[in-house]
VMD Tcl script that draws the C-alpha trace (Angstrom):
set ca {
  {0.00 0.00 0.00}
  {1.17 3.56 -0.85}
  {0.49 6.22 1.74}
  {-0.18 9.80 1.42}
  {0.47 12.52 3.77}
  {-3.11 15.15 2.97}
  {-5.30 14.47 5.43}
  {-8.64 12.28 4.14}
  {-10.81 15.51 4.55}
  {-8.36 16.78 1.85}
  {-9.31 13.59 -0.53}
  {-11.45 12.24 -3.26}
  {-11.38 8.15 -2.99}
  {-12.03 6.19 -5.40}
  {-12.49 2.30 -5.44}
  {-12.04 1.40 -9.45}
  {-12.79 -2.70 -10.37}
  {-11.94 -4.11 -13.36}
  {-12.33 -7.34 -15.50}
  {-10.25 -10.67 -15.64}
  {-6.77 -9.98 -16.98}
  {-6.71 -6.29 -16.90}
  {-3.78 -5.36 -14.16}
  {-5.78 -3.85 -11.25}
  {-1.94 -1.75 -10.04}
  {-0.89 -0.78 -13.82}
  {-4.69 1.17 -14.46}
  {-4.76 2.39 -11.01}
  {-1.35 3.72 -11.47}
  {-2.21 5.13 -15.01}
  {-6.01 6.44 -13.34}
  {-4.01 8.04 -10.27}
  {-1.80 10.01 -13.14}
  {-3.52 10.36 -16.42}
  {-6.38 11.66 -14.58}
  {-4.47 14.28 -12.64}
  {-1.12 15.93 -13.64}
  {-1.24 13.96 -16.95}
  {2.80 13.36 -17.23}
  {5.93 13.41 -14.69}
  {7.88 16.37 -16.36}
  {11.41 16.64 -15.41}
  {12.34 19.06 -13.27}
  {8.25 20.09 -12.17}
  {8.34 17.32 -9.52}
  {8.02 19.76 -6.65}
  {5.04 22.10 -8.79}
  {3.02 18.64 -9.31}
  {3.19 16.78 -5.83}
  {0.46 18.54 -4.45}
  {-2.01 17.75 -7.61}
  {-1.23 13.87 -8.36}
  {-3.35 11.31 -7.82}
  {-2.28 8.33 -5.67}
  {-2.59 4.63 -5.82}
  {-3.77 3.24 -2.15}
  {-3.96 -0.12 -2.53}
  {-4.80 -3.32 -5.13}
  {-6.89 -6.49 -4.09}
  {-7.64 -9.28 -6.40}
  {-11.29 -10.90 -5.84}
  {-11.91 -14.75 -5.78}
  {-13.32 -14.39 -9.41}
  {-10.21 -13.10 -11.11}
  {-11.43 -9.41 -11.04}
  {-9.30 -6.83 -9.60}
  {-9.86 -3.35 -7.83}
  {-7.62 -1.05 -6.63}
  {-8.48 2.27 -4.64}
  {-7.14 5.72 -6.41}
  {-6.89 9.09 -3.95}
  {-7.31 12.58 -5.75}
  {-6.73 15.77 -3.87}
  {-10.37 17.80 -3.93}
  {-8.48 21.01 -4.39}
  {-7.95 19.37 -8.46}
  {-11.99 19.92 -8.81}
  {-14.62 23.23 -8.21}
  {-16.66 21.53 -5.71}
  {-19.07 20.38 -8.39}
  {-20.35 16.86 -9.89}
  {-19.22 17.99 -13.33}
  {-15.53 18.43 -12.94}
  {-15.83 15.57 -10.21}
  {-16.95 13.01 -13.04}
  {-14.51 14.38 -15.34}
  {-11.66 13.96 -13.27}
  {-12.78 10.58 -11.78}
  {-13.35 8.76 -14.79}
  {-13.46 11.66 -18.01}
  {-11.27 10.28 -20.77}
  {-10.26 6.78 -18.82}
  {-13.52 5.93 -19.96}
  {-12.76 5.63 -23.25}
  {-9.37 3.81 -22.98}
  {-10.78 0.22 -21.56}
  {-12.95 -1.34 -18.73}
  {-13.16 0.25 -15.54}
  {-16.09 0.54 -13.00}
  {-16.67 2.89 -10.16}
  {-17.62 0.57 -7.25}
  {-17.30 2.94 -4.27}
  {-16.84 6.97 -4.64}
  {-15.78 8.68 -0.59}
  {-16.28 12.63 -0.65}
  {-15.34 14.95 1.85}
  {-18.54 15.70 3.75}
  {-19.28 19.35 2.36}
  {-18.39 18.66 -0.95}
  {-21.20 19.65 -3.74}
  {-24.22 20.70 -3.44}
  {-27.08 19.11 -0.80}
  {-30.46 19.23 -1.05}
  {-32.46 21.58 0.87}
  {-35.51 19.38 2.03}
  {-34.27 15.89 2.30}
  {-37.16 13.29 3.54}
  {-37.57 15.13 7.00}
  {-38.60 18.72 5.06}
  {-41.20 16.72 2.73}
  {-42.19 14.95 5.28}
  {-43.05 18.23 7.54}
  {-44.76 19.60 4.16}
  {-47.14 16.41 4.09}
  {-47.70 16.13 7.76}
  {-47.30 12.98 7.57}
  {-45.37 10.85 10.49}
  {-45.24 7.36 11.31}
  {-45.80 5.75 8.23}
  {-44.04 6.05 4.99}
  {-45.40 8.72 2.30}
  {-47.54 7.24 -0.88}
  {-46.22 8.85 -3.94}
  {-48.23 8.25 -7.49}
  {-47.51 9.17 -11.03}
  {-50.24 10.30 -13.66}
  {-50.71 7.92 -16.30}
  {-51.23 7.53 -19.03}
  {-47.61 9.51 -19.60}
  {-48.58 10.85 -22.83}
  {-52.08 12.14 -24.77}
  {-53.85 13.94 -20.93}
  {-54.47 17.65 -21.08}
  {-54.31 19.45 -17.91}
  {-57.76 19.56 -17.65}
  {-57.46 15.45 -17.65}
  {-54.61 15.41 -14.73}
  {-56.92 17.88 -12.47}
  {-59.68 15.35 -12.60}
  {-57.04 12.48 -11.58}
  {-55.55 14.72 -9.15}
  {-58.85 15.03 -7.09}
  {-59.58 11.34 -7.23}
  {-56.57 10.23 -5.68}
  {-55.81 13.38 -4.03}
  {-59.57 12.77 -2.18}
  {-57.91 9.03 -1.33}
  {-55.60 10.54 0.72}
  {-52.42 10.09 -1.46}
  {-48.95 12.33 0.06}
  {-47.48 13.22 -3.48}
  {-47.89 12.60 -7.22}
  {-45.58 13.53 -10.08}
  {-45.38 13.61 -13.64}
  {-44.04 10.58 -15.58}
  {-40.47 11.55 -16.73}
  {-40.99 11.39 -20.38}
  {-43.58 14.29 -20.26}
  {-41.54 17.06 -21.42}
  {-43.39 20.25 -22.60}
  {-45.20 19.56 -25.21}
  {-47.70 21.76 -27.21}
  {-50.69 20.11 -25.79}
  {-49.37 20.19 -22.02}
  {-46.71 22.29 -20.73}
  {-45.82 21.73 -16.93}
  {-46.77 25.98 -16.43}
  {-50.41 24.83 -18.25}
  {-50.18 21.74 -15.75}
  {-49.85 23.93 -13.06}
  {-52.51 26.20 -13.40}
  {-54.51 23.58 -13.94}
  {-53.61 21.56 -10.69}
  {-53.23 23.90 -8.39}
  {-56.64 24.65 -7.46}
  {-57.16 20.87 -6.73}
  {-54.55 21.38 -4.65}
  {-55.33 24.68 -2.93}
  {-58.70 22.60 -2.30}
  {-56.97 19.47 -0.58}
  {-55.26 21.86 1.40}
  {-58.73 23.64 2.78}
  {-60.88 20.97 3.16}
  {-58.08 18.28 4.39}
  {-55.95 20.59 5.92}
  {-52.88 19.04 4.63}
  {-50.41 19.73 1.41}
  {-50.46 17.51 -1.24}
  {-46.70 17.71 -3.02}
  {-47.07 17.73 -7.28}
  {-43.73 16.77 -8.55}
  {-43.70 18.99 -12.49}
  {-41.83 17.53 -14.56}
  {-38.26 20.15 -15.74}
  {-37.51 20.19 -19.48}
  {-35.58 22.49 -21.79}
  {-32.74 23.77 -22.51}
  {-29.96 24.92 -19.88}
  {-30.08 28.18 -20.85}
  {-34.23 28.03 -19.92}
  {-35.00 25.42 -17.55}
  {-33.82 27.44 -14.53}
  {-35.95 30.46 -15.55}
  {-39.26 27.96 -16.21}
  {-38.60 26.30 -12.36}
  {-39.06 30.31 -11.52}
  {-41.72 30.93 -13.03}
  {-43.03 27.12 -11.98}
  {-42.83 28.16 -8.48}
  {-44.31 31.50 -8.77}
  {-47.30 30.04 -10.39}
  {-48.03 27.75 -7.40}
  {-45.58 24.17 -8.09}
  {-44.54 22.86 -4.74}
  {-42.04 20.24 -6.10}
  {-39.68 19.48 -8.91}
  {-39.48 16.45 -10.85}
  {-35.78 15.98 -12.89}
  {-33.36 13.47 -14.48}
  {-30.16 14.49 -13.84}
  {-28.36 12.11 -16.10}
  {-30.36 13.36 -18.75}
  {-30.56 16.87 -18.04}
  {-27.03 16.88 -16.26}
  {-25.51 16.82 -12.45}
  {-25.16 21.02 -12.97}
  {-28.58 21.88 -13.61}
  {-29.91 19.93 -10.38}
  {-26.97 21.82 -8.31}
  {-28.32 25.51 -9.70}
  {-31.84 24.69 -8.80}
  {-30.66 23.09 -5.23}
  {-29.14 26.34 -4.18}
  {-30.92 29.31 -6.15}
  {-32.77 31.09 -4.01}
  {-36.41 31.24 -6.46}
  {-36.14 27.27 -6.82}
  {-36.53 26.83 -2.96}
  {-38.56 23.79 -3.59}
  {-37.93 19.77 -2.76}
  {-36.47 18.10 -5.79}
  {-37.22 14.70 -6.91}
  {-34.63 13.10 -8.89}
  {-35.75 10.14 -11.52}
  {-32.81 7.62 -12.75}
  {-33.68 7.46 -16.49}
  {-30.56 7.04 -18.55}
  {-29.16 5.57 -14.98}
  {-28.82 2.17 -16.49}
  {-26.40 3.57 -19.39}
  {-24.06 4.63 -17.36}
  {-24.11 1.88 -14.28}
  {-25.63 -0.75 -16.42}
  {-22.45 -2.97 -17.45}
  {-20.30 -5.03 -15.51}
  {-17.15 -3.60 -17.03}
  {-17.98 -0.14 -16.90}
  {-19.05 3.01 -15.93}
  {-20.77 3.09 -12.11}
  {-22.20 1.44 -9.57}
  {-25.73 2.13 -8.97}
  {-25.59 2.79 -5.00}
  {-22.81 5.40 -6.68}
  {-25.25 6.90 -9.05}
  {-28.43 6.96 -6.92}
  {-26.50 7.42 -3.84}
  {-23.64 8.86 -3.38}
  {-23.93 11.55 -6.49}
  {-27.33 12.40 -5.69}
  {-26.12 13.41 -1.98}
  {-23.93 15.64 -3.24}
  {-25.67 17.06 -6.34}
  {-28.54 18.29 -4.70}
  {-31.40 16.01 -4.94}
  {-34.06 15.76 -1.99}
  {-35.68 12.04 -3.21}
  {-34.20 10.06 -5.27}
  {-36.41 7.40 -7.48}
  {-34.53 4.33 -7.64}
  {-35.98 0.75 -8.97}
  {-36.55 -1.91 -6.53}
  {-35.38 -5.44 -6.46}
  {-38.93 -6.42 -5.29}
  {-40.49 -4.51 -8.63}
  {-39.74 -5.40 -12.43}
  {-36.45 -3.73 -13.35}
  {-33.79 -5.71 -13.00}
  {-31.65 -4.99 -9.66}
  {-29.72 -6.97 -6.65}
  {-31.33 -6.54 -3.46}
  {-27.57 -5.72 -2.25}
  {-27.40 -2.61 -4.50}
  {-30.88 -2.02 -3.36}
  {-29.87 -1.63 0.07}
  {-26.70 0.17 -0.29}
  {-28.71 3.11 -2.60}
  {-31.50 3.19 0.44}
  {-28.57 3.06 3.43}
  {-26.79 5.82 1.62}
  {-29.66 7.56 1.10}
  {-31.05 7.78 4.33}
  {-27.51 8.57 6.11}
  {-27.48 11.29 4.22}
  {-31.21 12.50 5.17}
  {-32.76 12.18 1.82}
  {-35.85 10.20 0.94}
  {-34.99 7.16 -0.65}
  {-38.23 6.40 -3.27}
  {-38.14 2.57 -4.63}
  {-40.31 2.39 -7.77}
  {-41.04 0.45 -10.67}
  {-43.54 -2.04 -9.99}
  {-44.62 -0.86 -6.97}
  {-48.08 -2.12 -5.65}
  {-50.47 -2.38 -2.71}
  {-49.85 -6.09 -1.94}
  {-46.19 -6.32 -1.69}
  {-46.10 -3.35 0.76}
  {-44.20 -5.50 3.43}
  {-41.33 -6.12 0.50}
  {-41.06 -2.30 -0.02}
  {-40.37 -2.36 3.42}
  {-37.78 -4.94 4.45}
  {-36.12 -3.31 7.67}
  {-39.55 -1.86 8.90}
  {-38.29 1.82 8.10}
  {-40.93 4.28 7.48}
  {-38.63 7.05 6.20}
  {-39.29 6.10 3.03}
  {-41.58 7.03 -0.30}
  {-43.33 4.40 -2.52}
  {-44.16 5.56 -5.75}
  {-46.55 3.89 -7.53}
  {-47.74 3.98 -11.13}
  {-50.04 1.41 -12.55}
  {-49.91 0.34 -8.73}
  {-52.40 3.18 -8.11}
  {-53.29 4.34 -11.52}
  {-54.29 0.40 -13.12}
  {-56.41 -0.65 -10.09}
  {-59.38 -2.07 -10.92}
  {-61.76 -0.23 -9.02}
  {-59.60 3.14 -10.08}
  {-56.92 5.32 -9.15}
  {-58.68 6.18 -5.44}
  {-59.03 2.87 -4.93}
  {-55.25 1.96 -5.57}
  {-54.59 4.59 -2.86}
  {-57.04 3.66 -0.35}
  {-55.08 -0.11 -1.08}
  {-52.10 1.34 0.11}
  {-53.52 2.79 3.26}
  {-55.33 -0.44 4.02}
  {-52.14 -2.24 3.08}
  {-50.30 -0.34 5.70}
  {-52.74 -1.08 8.58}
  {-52.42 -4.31 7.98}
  {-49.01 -4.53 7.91}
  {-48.71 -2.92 11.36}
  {-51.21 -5.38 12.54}
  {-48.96 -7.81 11.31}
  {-51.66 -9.59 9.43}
  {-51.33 -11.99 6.57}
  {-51.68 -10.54 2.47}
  {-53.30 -13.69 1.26}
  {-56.12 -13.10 -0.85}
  {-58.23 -15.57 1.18}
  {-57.76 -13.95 4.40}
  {-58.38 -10.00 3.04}
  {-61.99 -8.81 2.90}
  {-63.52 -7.39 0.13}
  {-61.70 -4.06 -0.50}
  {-59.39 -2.19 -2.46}
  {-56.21 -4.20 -1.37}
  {-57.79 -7.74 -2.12}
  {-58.97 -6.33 -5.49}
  {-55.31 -4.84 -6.27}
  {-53.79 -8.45 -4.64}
  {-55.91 -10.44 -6.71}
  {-54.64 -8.26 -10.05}
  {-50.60 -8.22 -9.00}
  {-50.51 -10.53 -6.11}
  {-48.63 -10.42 -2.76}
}
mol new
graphics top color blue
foreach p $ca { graphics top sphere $p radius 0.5 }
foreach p [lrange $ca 0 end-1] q [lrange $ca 1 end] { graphics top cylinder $p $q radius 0.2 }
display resetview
């Protein structure tokens, strides 16, 4: 093991695997260089020292893969995800296999979230039970108008939050200020007659140049929550709206275009990297992650390190994808209630309708606490028999 004399509060670590018969010391040698001072020049030994990257230490795994851990002084980066990713990985990508299994930042570095699960929580008013999230469907072909009516259904049901699926942009038909306008009376009326706040997660879309001046205007015209996908629409943009002072609002980060970048097993990221640690630090509030107990393909392992991450950092973790009323006591394997579900079809396909699906949920908790069974033969008639029957238990 090499050894470094800045302190680890000084340090970026990095823990870098890669496949069988790649040299796990001879990349994190050429990582630990190439991605910092670039060359030894003669005679600049003494200018460099305090800007090249290290090589801690190498370990070869019982299946013939290798990782070694690379240290990189923070002072090389601005305190931002983009020159962070740049620096980490940036052109290395291109030059073989390499995957990001573990990524240690000093505490303060980037940009955190301003809500985290405790300040949407307080917004809800809800406490001792985790928050039930839903997401308007059908994505595509609703006008505002359409999205109002669902929002007073479910909002009626009792649901905490809904949001926008994440491939409505703006679109001629239905722009997220038109959905606004639209929605926030229901709201304004949930809030009178049930005295509590009902969160609407509006989809961000545009260009860089616009998107923080539409979350503005957004805000002014009554949103209460952000919906964005910061692979898509870049680590940068989430950081501006995390800290400006007219986007003061809790931001829900999706994972589309996640699996691109995490989704190999030679390279790019781990996923407790992607939806944990750089959504601490890039200024997300929720994060939407899939769930091993859904339908998208992920370990329960990963699962758990994205949610443990998550929650250490005091952000809600949100497992989605094939969420539903009957499999409530999956969603929630270590009985913690800090959590979102988000549910789509899980609320929105029910067969007696979308306030049905939530009213499922609700009766799915109860049960849970009561500790009894999911069965179908041991529910009554209801909502959550009717959803367990459809997508079992």
């Amino acid at each position: 093991m090499m050894t470094a004399s800045r302190e680890p509060e000084q340090v970026i670590r990095v823990l870098y695997e890669f496949p069988k018969g790649v040299d796990p010391e001879r990349q994190g040698k050429l990582l630990a260089l190439g991605q910092t001072v670039g060359s030894l020049v003669p005679g600049m030994a003494a200018q460099i020292a305090d800007y090249q990257g290290l090589l801690d230490s190498v370990d070869a795994l019982p299946d013939g893969r290798g990782q070694a851990w690379v240290r990189y002084p923070a002072h090389n980066v601005s305190g931002d995800l983009g020159s962070l990713l740049v620096m980490i990985l940036g052109k290395y990508s291109l030059a073989g296999p390499a995957k990001i299994r573990k990524l240690e930042l000093p505490t303060a570095y980037g940009t955190r979230g301003r809500w985290g699960f405790d300040g949407i929580a307080r917004l809800t008013g809800v406490t001792g039970r985790p928050l039930f999230m839903g997401i308007f469907k059908p994505a595509l072909g609703l006008s505002p108008d359409d999205l109002a009516c669902i929002l007073r259904d479910v909002g009626e049901a009792g649901l905490d939050l809904i949001k926008d699926d994440e491939i409505l942009p703006d679109t001629p038909a239905s722009t997220a200020l038109s959905r606004i306008k639209a929605c926030r009376p229901v709201l304004e009326e949930i809030e009178r007659t049930q005295k509590r706040t009902m969160l609407y997660a509006v989809t961000l879309s545009g260009r860089a140049d616009k998107l923080l001046d539409s979350a503005r205007r957004l805000r002014e015209a009554g949103a209460n929550a952000y919906l964005l996908s910061p692979f898509a629409y870049g680590f940068s943009i989430m950081e501006a709206l995390a800290s400006h002072p007219d986007t003061n609002l809790p931001i829900f980060a999706h994972p589309a275009m996640a699996g691109a970048l995490g989704g190999s097993p030679d390279y790019g990221f781990d996923m407790s990297v992607l939806l944990g640690t750089l959504m601490v630090h890039g200024g997300a509030d929720a994060v939407l992650y899939p769930t091993n107990a859904g339908n998208l393909p992920i370990s329960s392992d990963t699962e758990t390190r994205i949610r443990e991450t998550l929650s250490q950092a005091g952000l809600a973790p949100v497992p989605s994808a094939g969420v539903h009323p009957g499999a409530l006591p999956r969603f929630l394997p270590d009985r913690n209630t800090r959590i979102i579900l988000n549910a789509g079809t899980g609320i929105m396909d029910h067969p007696q309708g979308p306030a049905a699906g939530v009213r499922a949920f609700h009766e799915a908790w109860l049960r849970w606490g009561e500790e009894e069974p999911f069965s179908p033969e041991s529910l009554p008639e209801g909502p959550l028999k009717a959803a367990v029957l459809k997508w079992g238990h």
